[in-house]
C-alpha atoms as a printed R data frame, in Angstrom:
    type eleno elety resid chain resno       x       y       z
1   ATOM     1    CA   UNK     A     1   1.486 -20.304   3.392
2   ATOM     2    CA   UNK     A     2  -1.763 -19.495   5.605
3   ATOM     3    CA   UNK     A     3  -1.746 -16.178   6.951
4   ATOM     4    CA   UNK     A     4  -4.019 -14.008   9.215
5   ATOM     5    CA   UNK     A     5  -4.375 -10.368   8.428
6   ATOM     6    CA   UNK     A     6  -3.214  -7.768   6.158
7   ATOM     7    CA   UNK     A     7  -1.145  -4.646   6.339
8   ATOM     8    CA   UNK     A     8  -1.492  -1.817   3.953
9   ATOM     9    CA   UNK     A     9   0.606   1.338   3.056
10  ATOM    10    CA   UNK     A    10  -1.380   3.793   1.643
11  ATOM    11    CA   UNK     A    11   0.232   6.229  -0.496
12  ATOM    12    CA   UNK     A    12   1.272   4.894  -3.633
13  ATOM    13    CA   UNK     A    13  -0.038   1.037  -2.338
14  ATOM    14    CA   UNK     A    14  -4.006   1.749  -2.333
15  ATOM    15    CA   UNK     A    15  -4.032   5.454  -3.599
16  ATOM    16    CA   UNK     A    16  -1.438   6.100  -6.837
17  ATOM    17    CA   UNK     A    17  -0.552   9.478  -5.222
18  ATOM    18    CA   UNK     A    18   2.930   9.650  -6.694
19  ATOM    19    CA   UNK     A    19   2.540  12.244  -9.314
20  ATOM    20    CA   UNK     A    20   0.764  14.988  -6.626
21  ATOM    21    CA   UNK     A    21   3.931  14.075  -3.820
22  ATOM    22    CA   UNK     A    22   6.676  14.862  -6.865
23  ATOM    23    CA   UNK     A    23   4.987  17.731  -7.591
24  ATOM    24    CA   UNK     A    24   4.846  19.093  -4.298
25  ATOM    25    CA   UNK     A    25   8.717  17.910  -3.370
26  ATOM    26    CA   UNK     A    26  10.170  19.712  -6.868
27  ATOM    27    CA   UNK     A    27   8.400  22.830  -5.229
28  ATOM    28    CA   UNK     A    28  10.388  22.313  -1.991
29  ATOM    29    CA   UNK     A    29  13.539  21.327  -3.022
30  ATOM    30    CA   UNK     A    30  14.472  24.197  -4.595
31  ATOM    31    CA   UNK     A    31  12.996  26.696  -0.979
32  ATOM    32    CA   UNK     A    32  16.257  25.051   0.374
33  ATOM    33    CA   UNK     A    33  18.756  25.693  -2.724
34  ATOM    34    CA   UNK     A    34  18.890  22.082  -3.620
35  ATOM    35    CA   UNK     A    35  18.386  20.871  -6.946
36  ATOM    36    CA   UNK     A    36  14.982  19.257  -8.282
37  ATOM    37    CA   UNK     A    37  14.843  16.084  -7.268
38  ATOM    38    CA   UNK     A    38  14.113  13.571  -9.869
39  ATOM    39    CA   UNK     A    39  11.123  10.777  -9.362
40  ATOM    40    CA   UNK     A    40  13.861   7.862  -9.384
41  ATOM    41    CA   UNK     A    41  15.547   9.906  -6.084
42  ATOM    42    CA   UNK     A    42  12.021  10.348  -4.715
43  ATOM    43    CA   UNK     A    43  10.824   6.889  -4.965
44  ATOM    44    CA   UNK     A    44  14.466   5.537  -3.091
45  ATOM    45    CA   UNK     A    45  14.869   8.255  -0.600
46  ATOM    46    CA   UNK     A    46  11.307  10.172   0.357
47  ATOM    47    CA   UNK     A    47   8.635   7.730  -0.586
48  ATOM    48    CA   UNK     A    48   6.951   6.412   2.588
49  ATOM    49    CA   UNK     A    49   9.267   8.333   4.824
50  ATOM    50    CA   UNK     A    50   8.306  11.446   7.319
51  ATOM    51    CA   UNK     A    51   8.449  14.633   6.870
52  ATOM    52    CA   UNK     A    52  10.871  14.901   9.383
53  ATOM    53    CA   UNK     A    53  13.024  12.080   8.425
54  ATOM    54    CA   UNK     A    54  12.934  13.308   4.616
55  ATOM    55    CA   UNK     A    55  14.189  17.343   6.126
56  ATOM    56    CA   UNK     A    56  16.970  15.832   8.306
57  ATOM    57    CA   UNK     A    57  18.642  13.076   5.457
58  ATOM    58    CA   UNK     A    58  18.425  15.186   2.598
59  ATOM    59    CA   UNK     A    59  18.449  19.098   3.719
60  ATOM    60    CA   UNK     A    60  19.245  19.469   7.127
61  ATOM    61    CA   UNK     A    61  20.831  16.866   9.374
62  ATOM    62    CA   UNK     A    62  20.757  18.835  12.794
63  ATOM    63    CA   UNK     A    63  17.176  20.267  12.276
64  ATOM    64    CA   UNK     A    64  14.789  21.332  14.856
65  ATOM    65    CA   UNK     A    65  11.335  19.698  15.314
66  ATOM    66    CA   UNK     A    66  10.158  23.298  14.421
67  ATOM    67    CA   UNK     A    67  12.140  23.472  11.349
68  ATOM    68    CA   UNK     A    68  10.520  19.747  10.575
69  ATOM    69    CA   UNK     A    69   7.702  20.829  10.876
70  ATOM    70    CA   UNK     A    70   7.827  23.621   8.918
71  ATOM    71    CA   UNK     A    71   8.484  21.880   5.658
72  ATOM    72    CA   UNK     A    72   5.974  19.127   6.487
73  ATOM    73    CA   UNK     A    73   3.078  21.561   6.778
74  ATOM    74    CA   UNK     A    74   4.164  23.348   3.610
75  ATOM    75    CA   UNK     A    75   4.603  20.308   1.775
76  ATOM    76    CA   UNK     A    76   1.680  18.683   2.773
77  ATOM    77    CA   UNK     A    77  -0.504  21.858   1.811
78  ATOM    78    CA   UNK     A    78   0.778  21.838  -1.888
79  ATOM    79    CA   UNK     A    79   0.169  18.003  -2.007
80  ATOM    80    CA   UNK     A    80  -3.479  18.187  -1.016
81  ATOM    81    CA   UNK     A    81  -3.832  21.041  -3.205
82  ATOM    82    CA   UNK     A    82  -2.930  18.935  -6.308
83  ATOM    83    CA   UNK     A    83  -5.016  16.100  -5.095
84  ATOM    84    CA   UNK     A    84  -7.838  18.565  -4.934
85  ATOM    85    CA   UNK     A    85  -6.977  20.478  -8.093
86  ATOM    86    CA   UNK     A    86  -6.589  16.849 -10.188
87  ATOM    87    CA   UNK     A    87  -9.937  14.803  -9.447
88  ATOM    88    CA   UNK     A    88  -9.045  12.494 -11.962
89  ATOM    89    CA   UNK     A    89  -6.333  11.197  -9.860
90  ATOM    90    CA   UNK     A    90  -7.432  11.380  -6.901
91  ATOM    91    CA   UNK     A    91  -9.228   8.151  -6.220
92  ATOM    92    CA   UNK     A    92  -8.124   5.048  -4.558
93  ATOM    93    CA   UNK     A    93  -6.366   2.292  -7.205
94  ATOM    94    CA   UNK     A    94  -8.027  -0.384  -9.468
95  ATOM    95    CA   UNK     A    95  -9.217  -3.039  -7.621
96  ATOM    96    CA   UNK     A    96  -8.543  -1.958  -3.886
97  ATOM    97    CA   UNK     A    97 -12.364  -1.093  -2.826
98  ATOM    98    CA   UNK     A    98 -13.325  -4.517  -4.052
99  ATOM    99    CA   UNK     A    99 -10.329  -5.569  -2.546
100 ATOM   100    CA   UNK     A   100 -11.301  -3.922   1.430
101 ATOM   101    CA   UNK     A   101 -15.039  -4.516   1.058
102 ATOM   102    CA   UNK     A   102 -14.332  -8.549   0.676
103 ATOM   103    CA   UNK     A   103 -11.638  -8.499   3.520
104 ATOM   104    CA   UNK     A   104 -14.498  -6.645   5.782
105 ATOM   105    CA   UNK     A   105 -17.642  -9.133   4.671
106 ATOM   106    CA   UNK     A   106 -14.883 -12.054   5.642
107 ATOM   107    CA   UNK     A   107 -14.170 -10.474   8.972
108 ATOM   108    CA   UNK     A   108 -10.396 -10.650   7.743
109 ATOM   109    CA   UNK     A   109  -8.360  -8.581  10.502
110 ATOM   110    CA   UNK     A   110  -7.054  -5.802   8.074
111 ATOM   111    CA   UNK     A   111  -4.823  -2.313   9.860
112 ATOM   112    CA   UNK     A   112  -3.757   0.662   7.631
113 ATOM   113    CA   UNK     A   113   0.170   1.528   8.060
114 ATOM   114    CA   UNK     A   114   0.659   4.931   6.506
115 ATOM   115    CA   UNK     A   115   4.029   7.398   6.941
116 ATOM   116    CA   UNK     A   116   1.309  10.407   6.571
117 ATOM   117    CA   UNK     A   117   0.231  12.349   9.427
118 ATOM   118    CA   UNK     A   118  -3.214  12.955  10.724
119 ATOM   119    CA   UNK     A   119  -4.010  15.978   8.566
120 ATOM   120    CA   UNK     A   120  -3.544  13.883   5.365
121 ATOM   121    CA   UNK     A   121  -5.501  10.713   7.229
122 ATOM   122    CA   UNK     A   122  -8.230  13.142   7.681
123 ATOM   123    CA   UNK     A   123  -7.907  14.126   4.552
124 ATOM   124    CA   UNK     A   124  -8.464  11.219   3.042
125 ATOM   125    CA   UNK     A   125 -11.042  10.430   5.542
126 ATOM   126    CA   UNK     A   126 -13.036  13.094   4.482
127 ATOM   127    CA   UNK     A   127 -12.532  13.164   0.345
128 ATOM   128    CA   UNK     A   128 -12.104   9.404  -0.164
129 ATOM   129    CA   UNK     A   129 -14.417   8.013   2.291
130 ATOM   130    CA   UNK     A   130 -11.500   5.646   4.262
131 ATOM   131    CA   UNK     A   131 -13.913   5.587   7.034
132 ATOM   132    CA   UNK     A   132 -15.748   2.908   5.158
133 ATOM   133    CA   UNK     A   133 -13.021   0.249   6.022
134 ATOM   134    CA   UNK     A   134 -10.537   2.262   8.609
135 ATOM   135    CA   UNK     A   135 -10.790   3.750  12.013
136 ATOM   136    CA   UNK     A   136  -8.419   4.498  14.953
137 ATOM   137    CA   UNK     A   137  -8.823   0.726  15.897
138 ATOM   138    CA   UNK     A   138  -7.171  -0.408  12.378
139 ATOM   139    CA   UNK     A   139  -5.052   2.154  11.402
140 ATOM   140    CA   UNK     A   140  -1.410   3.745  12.555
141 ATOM   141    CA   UNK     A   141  -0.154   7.084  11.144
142 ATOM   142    CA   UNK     A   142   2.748   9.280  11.588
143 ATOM   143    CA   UNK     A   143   2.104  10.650  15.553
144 ATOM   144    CA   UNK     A   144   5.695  11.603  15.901
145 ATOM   145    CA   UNK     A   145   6.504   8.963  18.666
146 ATOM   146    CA   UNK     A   146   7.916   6.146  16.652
147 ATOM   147    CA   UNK     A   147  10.909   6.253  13.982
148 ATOM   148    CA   UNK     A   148   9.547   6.363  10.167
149 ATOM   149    CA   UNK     A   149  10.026   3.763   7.545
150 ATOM   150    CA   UNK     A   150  12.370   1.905   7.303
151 ATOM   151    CA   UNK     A   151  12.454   1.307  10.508
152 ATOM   152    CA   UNK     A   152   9.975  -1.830  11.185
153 ATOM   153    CA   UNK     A   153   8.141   0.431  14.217
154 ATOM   154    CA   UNK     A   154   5.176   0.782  11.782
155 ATOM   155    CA   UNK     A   155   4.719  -2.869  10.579
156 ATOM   156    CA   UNK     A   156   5.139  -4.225  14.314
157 ATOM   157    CA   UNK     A   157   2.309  -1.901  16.276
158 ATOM   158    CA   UNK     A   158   0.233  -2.238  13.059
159 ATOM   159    CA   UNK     A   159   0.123  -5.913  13.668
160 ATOM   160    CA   UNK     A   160  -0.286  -5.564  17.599
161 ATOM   161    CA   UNK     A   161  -3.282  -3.398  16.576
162 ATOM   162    CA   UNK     A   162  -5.184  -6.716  14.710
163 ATOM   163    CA   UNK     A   163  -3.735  -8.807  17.955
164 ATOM   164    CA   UNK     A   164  -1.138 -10.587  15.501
165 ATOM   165    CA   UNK     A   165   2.146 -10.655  14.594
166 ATOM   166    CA   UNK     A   166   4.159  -9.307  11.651
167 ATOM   167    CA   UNK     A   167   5.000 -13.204  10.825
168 ATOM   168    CA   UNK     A   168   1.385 -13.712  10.906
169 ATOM   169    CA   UNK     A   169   0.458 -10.820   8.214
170 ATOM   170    CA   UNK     A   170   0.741 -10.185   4.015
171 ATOM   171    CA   UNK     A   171   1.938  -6.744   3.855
172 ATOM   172    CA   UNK     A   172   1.452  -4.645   1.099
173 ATOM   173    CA   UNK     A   173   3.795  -1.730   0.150
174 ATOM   174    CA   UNK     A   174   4.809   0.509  -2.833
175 ATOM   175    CA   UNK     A   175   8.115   2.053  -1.449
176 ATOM   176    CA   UNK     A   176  11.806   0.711  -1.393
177 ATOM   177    CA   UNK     A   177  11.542   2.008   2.601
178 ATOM   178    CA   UNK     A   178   8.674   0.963   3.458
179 ATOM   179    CA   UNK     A   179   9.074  -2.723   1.844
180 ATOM   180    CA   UNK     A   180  12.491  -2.747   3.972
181 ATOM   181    CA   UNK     A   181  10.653  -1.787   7.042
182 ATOM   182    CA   UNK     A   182   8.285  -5.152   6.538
183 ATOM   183    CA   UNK     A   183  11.211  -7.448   5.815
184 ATOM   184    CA   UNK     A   184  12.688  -6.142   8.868
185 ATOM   185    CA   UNK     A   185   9.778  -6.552  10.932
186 ATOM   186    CA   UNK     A   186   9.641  -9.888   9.977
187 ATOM   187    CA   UNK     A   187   6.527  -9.611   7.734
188 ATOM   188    CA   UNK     A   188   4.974 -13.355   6.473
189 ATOM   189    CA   UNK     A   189   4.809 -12.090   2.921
190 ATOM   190    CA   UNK     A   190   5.012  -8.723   1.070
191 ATOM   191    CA   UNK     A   191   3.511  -7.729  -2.216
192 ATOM   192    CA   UNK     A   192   4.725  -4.610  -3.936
193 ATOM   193    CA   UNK     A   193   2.207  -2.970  -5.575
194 ATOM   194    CA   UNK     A   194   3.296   0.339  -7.643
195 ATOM   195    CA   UNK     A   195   2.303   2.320 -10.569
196 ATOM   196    CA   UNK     A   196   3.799   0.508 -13.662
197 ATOM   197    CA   UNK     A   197   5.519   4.178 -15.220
198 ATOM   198    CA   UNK     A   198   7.405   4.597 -11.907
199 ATOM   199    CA   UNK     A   199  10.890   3.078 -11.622
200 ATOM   200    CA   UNK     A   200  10.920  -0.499  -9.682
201 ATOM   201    CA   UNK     A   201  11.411   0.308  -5.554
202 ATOM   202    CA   UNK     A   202  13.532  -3.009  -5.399
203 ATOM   203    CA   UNK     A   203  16.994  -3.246  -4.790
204 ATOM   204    CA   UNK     A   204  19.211  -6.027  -3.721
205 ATOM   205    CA   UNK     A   205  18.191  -5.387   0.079
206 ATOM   206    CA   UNK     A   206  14.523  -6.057  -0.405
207 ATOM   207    CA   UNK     A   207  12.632  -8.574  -0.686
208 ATOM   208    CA   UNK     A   208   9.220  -9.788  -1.807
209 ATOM   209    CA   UNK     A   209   6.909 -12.188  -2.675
210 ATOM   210    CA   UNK     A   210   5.370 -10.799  -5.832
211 ATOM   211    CA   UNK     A   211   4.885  -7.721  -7.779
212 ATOM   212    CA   UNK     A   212   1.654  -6.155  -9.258
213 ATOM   213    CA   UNK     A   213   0.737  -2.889 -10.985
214 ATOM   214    CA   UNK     A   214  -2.907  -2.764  -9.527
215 ATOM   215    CA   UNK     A   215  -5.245  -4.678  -7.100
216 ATOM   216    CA   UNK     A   216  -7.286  -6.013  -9.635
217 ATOM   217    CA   UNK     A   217  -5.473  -9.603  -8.992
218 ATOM   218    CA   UNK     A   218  -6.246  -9.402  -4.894
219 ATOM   219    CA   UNK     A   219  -8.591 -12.574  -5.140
220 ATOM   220    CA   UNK     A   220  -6.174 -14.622  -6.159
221 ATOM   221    CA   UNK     A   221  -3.076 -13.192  -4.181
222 ATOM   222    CA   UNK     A   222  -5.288 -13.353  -0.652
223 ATOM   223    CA   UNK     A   223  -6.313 -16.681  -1.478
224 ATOM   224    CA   UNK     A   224  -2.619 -17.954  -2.128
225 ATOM   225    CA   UNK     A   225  -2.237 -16.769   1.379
226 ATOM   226    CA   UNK     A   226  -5.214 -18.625   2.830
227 ATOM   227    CA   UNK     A   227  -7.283 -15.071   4.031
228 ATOM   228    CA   UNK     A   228 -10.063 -15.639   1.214
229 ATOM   229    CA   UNK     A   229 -11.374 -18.985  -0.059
């Protein structure tokens, strides 16, 4: 199979994030009287989802875009705080600068799809130096004007932003959502790529082409799908 571009989540995908987002989330739960959640709950109901989609299916169906918001911002400000406060964490995973500096010396079309909003983009902008290999032209983030993962929204305009199609991309994702949302955007291929201690994100609705633990294998997976020789 010869494809043309790539698509990559972030969280969890090219940054292992996953410890510093269940921190935060068993810190909010309990603000709403619900129980902790556990990391197996987390990984098959939050990861790669909004803020807003997250407060409305598991706290408040009816909620306000105020009330959404709310919880996103405090969320969000406890995450980056234990990204901050855990430096030996808070780097992106084996293997994926290697991985985006070949893709850029090979001029392979390559477009960021991340569920976080612009504060955390910036964020990561800033304290992990994503401006290297991303910038408005290759990247979509959560702007509030398309439905979150699993919906395919994501996938599709992250692909119209390289001038391809989702057929025409290897997508690479960490979340049970957000590997849904590239099946049903039609995605060529999709590698999962998640930290090895977390529970697996498949279930008998996804599907994907291979798994992997790390990037440190992305020669060999990008030439299998024809976008390095």
């Amino acid at each position: 199979m010869t494809l043309k571009g790539v698509l990559f989540d972030f969280n969890g995908t090219l940054f292992f994030d996953n410890a510093m987002h269940i921190e935060a989330m068993r810190l909010m739960f309990p603000k709403y009287g619900l129980p902790v959640p556990t990391d197996d709950f987390l990984i098959r109901r939050c990861f790669g989802r909004t803020n807003a989609t997250i407060y409305r299916e598991n706290i408040k169906a009816d909620a306000t875009p105020l009330e959404t918001e709310a919880f996103g911002k405090q969320k969000e400000d406890l995450y980056r705080k234990f990204c901050l406060t855990h430096p030996e964490m808070f780097r992106l995973a084996d293997g994926a600068e290697e991985m985006l500096n070949a893709l850029q010396k090979a001029n392979v079309p390559f477009c960021l799809a991340t569920g976080s909003d612009w504060s955390n983009v910036s964020f990561y902008i800033e304290h992990l130096g994503l401006d290297r290999w991303f910038s408005t032209e290759n990247m979509v983030w959560d702007d509030g004007k398309y439905p979150g993962k699993p919906a395919p929204d994501i996938y599709r305009l992250a692909a119209a932003k390289l001038g391809l199609s989702p057929a025409e991309c290897l997508v690479y994702e960490d979340g049970t959502s957000g590997i849904l949302a590239a099946n049903r955007a039609g995605a060529g291929a999709v590698i999962a790529v998640y930290e090895e201690k977390y529970a697996s994100p498949l279930n008998e609705e996804t599907r994907v082409n291979a798994v992997y633990h790390d990037h440190r294998n992305w020669s060999k997976i990008l030439a299998e799908y024809g976008l390095l020789k």
